[in-house]
C-alpha positions as CSV (number, residue, x, y, z in Angstrom):
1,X,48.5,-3.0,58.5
2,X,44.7,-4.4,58.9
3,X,42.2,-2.8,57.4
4,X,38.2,-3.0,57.8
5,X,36.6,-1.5,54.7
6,X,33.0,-0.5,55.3
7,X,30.1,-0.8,52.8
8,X,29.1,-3.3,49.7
9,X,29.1,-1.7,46.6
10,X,31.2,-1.4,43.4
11,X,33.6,1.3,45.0
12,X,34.3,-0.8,48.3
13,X,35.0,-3.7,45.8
14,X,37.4,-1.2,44.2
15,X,39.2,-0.3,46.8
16,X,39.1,-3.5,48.3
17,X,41.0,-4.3,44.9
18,X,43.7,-1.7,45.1
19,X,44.1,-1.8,48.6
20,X,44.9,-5.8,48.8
21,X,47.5,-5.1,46.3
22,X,49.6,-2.8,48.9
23,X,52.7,-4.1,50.3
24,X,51.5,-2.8,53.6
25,X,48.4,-4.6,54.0
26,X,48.3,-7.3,56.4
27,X,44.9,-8.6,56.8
28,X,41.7,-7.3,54.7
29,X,38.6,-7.1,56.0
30,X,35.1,-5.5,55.3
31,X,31.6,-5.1,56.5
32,X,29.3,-6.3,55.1
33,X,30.9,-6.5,51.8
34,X,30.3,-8.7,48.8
35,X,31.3,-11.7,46.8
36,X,33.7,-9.6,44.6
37,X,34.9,-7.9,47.9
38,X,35.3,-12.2,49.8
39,X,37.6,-12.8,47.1
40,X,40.2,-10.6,48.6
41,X,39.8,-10.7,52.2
42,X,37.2,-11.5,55.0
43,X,33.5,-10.1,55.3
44,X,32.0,-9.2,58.4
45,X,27.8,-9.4,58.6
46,X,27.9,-6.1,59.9
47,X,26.0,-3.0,58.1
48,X,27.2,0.1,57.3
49,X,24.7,1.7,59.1
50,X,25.3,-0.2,62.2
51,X,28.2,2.5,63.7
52,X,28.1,0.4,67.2
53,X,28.7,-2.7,65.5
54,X,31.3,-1.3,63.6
55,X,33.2,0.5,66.5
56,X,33.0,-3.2,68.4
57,X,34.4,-4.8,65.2
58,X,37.5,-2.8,64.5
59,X,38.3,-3.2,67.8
60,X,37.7,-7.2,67.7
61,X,39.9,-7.1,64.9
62,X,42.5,-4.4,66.1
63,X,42.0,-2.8,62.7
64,X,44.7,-0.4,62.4
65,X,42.9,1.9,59.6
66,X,38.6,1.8,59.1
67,X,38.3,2.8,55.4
68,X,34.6,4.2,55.0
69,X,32.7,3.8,51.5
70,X,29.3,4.5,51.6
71,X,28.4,8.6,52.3
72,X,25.6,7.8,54.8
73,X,27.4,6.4,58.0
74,X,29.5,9.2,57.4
75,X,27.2,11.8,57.8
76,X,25.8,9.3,61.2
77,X,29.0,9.8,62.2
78,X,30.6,6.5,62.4
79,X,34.1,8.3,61.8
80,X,34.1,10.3,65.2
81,X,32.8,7.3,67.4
82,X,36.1,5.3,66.2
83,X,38.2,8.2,66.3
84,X,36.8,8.7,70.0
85,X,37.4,4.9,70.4
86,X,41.4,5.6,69.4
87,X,40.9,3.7,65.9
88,X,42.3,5.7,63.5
89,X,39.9,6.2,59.8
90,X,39.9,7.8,56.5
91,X,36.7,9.3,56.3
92,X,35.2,12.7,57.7
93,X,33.6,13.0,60.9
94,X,29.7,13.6,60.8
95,X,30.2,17.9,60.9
96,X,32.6,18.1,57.8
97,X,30.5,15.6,56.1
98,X,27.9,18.0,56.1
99,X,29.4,19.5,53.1
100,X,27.6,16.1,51.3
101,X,24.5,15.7,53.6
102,X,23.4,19.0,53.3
103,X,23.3,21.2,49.9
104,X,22.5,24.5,52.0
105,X,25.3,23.7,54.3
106,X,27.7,23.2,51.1
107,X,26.6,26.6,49.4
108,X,27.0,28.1,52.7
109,X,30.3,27.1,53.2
110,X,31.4,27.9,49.3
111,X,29.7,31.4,49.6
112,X,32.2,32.1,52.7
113,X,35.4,30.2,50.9
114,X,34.8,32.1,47.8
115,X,33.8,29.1,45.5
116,X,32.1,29.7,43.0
117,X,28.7,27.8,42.6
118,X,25.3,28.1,40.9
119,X,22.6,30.8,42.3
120,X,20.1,29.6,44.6
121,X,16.6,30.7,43.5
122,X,13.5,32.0,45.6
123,X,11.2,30.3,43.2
124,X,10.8,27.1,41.3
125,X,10.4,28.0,37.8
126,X,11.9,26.9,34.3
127,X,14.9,26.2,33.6
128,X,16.0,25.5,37.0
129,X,17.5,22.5,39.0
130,X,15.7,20.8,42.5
131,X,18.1,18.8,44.6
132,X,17.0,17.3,48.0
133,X,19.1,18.9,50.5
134,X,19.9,15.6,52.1
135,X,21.6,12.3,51.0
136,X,19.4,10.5,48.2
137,X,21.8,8.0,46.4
138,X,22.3,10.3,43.6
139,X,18.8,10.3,43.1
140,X,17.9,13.4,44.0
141,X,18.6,15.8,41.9
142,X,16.0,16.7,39.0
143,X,16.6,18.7,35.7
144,X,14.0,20.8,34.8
145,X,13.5,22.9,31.5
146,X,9.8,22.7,31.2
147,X,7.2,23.1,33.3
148,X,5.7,19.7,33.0
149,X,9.5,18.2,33.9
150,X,9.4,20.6,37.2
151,X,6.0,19.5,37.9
152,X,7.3,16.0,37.7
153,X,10.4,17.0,39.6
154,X,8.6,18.4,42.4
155,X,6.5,16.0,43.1
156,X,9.6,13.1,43.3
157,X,12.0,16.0,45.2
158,X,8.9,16.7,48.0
159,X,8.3,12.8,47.7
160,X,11.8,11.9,49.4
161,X,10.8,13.9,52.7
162,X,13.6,16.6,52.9
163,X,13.5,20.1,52.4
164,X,14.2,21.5,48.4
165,X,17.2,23.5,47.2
166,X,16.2,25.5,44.0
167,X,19.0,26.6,41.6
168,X,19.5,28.1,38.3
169,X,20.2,25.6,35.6
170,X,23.8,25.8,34.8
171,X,25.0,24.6,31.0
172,X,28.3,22.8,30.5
173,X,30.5,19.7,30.5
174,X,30.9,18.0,33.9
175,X,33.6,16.3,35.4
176,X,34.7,14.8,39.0
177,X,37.3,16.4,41.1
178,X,39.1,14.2,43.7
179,X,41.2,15.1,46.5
180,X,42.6,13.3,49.2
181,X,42.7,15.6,52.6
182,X,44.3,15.6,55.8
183,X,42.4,18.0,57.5
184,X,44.6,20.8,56.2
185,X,46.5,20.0,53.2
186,X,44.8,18.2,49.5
187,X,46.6,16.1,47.4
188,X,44.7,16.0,43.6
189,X,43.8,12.8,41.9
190,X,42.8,12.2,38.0
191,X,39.9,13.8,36.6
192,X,37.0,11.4,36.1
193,X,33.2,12.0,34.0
194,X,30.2,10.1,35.4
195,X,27.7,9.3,33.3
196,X,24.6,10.0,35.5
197,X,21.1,9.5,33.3
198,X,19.6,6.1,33.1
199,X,19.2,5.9,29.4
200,X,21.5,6.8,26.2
201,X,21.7,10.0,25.3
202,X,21.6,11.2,28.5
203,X,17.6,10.8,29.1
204,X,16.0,9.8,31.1
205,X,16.1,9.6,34.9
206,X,18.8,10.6,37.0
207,X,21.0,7.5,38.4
208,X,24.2,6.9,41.1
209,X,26.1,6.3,37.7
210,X,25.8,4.7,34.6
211,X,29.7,4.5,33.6
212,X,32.6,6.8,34.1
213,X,35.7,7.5,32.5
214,X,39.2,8.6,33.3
215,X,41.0,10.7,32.2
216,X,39.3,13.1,31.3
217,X,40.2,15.0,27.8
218,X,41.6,18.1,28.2
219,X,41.8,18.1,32.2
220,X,45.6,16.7,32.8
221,X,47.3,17.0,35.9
222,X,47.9,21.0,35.4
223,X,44.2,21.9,35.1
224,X,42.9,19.1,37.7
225,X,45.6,21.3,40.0
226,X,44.6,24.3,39.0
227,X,40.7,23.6,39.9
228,X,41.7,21.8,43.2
229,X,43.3,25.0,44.7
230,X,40.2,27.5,43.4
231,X,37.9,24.6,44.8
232,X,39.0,22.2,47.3
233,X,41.8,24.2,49.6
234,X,39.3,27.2,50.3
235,X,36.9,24.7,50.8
236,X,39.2,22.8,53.2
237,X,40.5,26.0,55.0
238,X,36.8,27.2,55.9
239,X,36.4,23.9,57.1
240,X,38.9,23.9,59.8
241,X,38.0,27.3,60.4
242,X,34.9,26.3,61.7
243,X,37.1,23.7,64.0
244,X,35.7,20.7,61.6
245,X,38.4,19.6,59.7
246,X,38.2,17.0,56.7
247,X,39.7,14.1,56.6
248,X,39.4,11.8,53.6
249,X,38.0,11.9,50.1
250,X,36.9,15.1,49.0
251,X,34.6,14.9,45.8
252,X,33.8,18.2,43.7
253,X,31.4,17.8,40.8
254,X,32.5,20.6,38.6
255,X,30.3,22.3,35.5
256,X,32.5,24.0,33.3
257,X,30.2,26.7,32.2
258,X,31.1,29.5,29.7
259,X,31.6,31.8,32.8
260,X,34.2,29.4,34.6
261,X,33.8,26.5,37.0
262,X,30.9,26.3,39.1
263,X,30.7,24.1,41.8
264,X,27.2,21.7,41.6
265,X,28.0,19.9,44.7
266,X,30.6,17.9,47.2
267,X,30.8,14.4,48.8
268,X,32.6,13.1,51.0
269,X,33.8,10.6,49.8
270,X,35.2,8.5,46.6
271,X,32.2,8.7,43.7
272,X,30.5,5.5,42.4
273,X,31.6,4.7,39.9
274,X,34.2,7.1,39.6
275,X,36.4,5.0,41.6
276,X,36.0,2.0,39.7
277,X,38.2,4.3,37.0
278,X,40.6,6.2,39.5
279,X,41.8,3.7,41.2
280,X,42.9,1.5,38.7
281,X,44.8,4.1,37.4
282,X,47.0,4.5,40.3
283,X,50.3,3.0,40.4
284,X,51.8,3.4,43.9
285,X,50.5,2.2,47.0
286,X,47.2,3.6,47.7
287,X,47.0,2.4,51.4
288,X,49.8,4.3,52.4
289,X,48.3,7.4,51.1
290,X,45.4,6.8,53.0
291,X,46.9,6.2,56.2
292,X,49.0,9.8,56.1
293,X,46.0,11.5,55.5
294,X,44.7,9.8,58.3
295,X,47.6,10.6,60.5
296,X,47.5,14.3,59.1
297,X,50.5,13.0,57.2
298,X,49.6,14.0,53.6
299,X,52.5,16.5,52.1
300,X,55.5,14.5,50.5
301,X,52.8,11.6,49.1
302,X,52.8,11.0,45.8
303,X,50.8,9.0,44.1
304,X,51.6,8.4,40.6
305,X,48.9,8.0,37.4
306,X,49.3,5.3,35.0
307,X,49.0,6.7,31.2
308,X,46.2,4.3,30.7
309,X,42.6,5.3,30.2
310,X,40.2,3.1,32.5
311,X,36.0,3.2,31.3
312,X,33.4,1.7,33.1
313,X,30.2,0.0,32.2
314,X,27.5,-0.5,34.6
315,X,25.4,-3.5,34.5
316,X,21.5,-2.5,36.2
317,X,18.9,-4.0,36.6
318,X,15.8,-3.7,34.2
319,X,14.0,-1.0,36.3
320,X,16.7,0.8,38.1
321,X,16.5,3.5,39.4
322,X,13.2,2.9,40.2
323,X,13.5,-0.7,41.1
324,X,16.2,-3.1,41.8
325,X,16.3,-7.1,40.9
326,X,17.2,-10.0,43.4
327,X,18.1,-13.2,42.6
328,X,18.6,-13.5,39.1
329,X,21.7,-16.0,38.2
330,X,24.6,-14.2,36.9
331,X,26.6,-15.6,33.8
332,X,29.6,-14.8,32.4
333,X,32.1,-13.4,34.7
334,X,35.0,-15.8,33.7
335,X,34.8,-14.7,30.5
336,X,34.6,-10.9,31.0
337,X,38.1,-11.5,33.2
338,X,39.5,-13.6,30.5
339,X,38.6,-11.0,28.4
340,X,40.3,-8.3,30.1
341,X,37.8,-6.4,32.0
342,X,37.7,-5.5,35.6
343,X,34.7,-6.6,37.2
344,X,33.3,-4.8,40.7
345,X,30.3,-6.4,42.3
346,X,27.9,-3.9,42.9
347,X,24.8,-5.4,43.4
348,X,25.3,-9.1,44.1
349,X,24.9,-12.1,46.3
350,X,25.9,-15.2,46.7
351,X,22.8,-17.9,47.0
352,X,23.6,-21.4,47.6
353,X,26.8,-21.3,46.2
354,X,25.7,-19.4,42.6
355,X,26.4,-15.6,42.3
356,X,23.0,-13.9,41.6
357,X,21.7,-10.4,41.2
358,X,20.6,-7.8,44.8
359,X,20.3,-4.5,43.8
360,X,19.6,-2.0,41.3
361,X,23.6,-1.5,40.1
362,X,24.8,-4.5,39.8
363,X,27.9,-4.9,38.2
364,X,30.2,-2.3,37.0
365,X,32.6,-3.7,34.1
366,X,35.8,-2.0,33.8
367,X,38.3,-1.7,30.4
368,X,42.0,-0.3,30.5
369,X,43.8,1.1,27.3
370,X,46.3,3.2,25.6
371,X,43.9,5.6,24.6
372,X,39.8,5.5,25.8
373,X,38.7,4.1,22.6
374,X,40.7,1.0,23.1
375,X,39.6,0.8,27.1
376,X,35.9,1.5,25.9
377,X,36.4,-1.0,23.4
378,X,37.6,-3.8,26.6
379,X,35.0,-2.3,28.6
380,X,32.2,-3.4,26.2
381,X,33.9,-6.8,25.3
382,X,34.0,-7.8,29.0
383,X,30.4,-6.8,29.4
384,X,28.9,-8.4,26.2
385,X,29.9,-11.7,28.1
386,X,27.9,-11.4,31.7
387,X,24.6,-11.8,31.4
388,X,21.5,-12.0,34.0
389,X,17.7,-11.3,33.4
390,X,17.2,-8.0,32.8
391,X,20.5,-6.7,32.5
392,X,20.3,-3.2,31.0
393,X,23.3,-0.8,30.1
394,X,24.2,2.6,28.3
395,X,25.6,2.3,24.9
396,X,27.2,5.3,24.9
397,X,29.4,5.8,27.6
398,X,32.9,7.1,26.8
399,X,31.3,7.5,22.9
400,X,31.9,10.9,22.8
401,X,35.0,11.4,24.2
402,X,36.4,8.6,23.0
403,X,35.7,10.3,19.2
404,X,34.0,6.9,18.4
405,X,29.9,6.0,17.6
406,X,27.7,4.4,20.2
């Protein structure tokens, strides 16, 4: 089977990693991709965003699946121009991708299905939570328990030029909730946490993801099942309902309040950099689950977990979120291999021949062990090895959980 991948971050190198390890791959290829991604198969100079160009690839290459990363040519709708060229993809078409682009769609749609989510407000006032309605990198959502932090949050939610969903501020844990869908049917994956502030301690601003960790303690397979059918099926049934069914990965973030689960929003797609902790975790052959729920296949797939915990470490650059770095020289990556980490290229390029540094995220380290001490423990041994000027990271991910100090 040949594959085109589409996007260039650390969870298209992910994938791009699991999926080149599937006996049914034939040929890999991805646009634009990265270094990490050029390893493992070809890249393309064609951007995500370029949903022409991509349509005239696939069919140059007589992909037999498109596998779409990124959330924003999703909601363009690059899925339903292949779909209308007869290429088949896993990723939603640009009307059930809605339930990422838009947060008033999403609360719409839960309101109907019965899913439980926070309250919208009439008024901005503390405690409460702005999110920008549209897509905004994970950026755009903005905490506020003070007046001078929504005064500060209004200003950067009205600065990204998209209309402002208020809600009340919900207290909790939260976690990631995958599913892979057919149109009709869900199949769960792992639990996963995200680690969203810039800074430890959870301050500071919010990020696309600092680290992750799977699996999550106290969320199995029984209670990841039991949230996917209060959460993702009535989602997925309103869905084709309104004649848009979804096709791909379906991403819940989940507060587990004192009141129950409530619902802070969906993508569409696999988190960053959740996936760079699902997927390693997945033992059978990921491409084949893909490609039934992109034939409308998806009952009778199994995908079994490995019993390994998997943290990830994001390497950023010294002013992310607010800035990003470009060409800095990166050091180190044979040794973070050789010490056992996983490393995804997130933010990188290759100049003259030497790896260097292009974008805000630009590496995402990941460690594998018995318990998630022990993969927190690779994690941070992998990452104490890459260096690049600059190079910031939390402290603390997986601290908690893992029942260890930062």
């Amino acid at each position: 089977m040949n594959v085109l991948l589409v996007g260039s971050g650390g969870r298209e190198h992910a994938l791009a990693w699991r999926l080149s390890g599937s006996p049914s791959l034939g040929q890999l290829h991805a646009a634009p991709g990265n270094p990490g991604i050029a390893e493992l198969g070809d890249c393309h100079p064609v951007r995500a965003e370029d949903v022409e160009g991509l349509v005239e690839l696939a069919r140059a290459l007589d992909a037999d699946l498109v596998v779409v990363g990124p959330e924003a040519p999703l909601v363009a709708g690059l899925a339903d121009e292949l779909r209308r060229a007869g290429i088949p993809v896993f990723g939603p078409g640009a009307d059930a991708a809605r339930i990422e682009g838009s947060k008033s769609y999403a609360k719409e749609v839960m309101a109907v299905a019965g899913v439980p989510t926070a309250r919208t407000l009439a008024v901005a006032r503390p405690p409460c939570v702005l999110k920008a309605d549209g897509l905004a990198q994970g950026k755009g959502v903005f905490v506020c328990r003070s007046q001078e932090e929504l005064d500060v949050g209004l200003r950067a939610a009205r600065a990204l030029g998209q209309p402002v969903v208020i809600e009340e501020l919900l207290e909790g844990d939260e976690i990631s909730i995958f599913a892979l869908c057919d149109g009709s049917s869900a199949l769960a994956l792992p639990a996963a946490q995200d680690y969203k502030r810039a800074e430890d301690g959870d301050r500071g601003p919010n990020t696309g993801g600092m680290g992750s960790l799977s699996p999550v303690p106290g969320y199995g397979p029984a209670e990841v099942e039991e949230l996917v059918e209060g959460i993702h099926r009535p989602v997925i049934e309103e869905l084709v309902r309104r004649r848009t069914p979804f096709v791909g990965a379906l991403f819940a973030g989940v507060m587990l309040t004192a009141e129950g689960p409530r619902v802070l929003e969906f993508n569409a797609r696999f988190g960053d950099p959740e996936a760079q902790v699902l997927l390693p975790r997945l033992e059978d052959d990921l491409l084949e689950a893909l490609a039934a729920a992109t034939d409308g296949d998806l009952p009778g797939i199994k995908l079994d977990v490995s019993p390994e915990a998997a943290v990830t470490v994001v390497a950023a650059a010294a002013d992310y979120p607010e800035g990003s770095d470009a060409g800095s020289p990166i050091r180190g990556l044979a040794d973070a291999l050789e010490a056992g980490g996983l490393v995804f290229h997130a933010g990188t390029a290759l100049r003259e021949g030497e790896l260097v540094t292009n974008g805000g995220r630009i590496l995402a380290v990941t460690g594998l062990g018995p318990t998630l001490s022990a993969a927190r423990t690779r994690a941070y041994d992998a990452l104490g090895k890459i260096s690049f000027e600059g190079m910031r990271y939390r402290s603390d991910i997986a601290a908690l959980a893992a029942g260890v100090g930062a």
